[in-house]
KOLDOKOL-395796 format. One line per field, with one value per residue (C-alpha): residue number from 0; residue in one letter; x, y, z. Coordinates in nm, 2 decimals. Layout:
N
vofi	NUM;...
zapa	A;...
east	X;...
north	Y;...
up	Z;...
This chain:
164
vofi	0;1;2;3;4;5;6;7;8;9;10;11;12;13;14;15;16;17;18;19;20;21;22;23;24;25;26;27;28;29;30;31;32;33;34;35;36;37;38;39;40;41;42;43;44;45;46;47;48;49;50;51;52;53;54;55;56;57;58;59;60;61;62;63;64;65;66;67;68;69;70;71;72;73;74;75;76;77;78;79;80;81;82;83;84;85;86;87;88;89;90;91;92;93;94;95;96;97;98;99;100;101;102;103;104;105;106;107;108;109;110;111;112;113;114;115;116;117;118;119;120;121;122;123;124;125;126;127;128;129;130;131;132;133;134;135;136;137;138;139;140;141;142;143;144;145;146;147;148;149;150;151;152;153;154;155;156;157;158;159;160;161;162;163
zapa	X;X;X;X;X;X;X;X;X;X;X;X;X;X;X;X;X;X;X;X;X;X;X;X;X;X;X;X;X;X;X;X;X;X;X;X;X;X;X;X;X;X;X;X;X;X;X;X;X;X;X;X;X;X;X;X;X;X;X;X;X;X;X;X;X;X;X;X;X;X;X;X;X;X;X;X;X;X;X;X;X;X;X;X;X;X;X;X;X;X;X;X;X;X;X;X;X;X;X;X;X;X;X;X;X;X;X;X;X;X;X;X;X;X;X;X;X;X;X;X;X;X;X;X;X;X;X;X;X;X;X;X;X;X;X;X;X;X;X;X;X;X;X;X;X;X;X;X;X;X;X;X;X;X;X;X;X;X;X;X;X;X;X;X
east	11.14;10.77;10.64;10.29;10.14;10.05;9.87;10.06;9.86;10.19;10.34;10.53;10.87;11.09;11.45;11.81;11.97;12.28;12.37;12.56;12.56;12.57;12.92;13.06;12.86;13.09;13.37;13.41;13.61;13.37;13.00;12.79;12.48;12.67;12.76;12.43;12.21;12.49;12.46;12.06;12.03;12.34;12.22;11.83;11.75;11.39;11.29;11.41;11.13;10.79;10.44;10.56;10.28;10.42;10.70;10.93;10.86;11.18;11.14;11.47;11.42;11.59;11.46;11.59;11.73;12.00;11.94;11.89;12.06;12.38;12.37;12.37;12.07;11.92;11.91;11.72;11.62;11.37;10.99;10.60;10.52;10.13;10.26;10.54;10.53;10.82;11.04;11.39;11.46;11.86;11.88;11.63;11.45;11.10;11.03;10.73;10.65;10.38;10.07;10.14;10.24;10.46;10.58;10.59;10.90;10.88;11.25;11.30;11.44;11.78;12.13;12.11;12.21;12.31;11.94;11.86;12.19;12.07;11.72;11.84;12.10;11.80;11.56;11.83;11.84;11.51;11.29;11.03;10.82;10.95;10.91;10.56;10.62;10.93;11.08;11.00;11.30;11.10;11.12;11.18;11.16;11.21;11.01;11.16;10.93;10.86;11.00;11.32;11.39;11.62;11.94;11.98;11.69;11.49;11.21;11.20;10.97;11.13;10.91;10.98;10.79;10.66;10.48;10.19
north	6.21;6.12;5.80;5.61;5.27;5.10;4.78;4.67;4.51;4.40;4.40;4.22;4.37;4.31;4.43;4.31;4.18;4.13;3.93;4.19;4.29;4.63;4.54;4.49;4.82;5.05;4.93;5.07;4.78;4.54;4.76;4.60;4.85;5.12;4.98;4.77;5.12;5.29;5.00;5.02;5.39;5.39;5.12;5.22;4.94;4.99;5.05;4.70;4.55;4.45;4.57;4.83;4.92;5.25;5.37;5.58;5.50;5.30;5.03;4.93;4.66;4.40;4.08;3.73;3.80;3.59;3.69;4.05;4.38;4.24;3.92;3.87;4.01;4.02;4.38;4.45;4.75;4.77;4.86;4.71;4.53;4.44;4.06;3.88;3.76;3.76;3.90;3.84;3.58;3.55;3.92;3.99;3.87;3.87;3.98;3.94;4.18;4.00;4.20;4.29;4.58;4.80;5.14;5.41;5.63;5.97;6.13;6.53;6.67;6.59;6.53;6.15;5.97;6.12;6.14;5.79;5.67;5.88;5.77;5.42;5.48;5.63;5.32;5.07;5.27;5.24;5.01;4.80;5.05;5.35;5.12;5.04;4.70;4.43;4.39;4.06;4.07;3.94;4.27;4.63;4.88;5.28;5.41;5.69;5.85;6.18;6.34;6.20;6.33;6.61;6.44;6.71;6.78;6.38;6.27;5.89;5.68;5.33;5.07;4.82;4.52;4.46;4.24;4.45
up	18.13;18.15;18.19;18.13;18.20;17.88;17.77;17.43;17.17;17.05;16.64;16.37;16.30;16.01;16.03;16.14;16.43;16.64;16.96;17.20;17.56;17.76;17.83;17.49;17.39;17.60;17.42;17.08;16.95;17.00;17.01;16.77;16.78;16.64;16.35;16.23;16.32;16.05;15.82;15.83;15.77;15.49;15.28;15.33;15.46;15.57;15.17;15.13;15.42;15.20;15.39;15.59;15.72;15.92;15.66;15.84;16.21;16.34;16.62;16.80;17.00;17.28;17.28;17.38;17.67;17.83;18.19;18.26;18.12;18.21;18.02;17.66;17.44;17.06;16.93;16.68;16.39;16.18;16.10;16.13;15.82;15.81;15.65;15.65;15.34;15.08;15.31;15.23;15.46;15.41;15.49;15.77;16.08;16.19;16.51;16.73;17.01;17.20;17.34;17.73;17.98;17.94;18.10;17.85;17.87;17.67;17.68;17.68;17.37;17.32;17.16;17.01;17.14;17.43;17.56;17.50;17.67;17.94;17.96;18.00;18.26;18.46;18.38;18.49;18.86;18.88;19.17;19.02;19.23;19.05;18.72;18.78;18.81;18.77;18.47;18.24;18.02;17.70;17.48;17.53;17.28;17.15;16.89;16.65;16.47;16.32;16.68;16.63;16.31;16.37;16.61;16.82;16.95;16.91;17.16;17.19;17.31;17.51;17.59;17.90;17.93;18.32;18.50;18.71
């Protein structure tokens, strides 16, 4: 897995969410991830999203943070939009990624999700010295994009917010 200090400019995001925690996620019965990431992609949900300004490029993100990634968290899916106007606001969430740093995390090709499971196991064992800083807990992200087209062999990007 590579990795790469980055200064965000930060972006708008349009898309759904869920309140879940690591815990809960290991559990099929009560995972909630799963199921909205199937719900998105089966009811094409990112066609639904006005101003996309990226079309096709998927942003998963963990926001709102309870405590750390052992406490409760928003997840969301979704896409850029380039205005949040007339968005359907019974149906979906904006979400603001502010500008900041971030370590860049490029996985090898892999098995999804499999290699993103596995690139976060690995980021959660990691020092703030081996993260290039400690982590701020206000939004992390992955990026799938053309590279993660084909599910068994994706490349993701994860973005984790730091403080330098």
């Amino acid at each position: 897995m590579q990795k790469e200090k980055i200064n965000f400019d930060g972006i708008t995001l349009v898309g759904l969410t869920t309140r879940t925690n690591n815990k809960n996620e290991m559990d099929p019965n009560t995972r909630k991830i799963g199921p909205l990431i199937d719900y998105y992609w089966q009811n094409k949900i990112a066609k639904k999203i006005q101003h996309r300004s990226d079309a096709g490029k998927t942003y998963v993100a963990y926001t709102d943070y309870e405590s750390n990634e052992h406490g409760e968290y928003t997840f969301f899916v979704g896409e850029t939009v380039s205005s949040t106007e007339n968005q359907n606001e019974s149906e979906f969430r904006i979400l603001q990624i502010p500008a900041g740093n971030f370590q860049k995390f490029t996985t090898d090709a892999g098995k999804m999700p499999d290699n993103i499971i596995q690139a976060w196991q690995q980021i959660w064992k990691m020092t703030p010295d081996e993260l290039g800083g400690q982590r701020n807990y206000i939004a992390d992200f992955e990026v799938y994009d053309r590279r993660a087209m084909d599910p068994n062999n994706a490349i993701i990007d994860i973005y984790i917010g730091v403080v330098l």
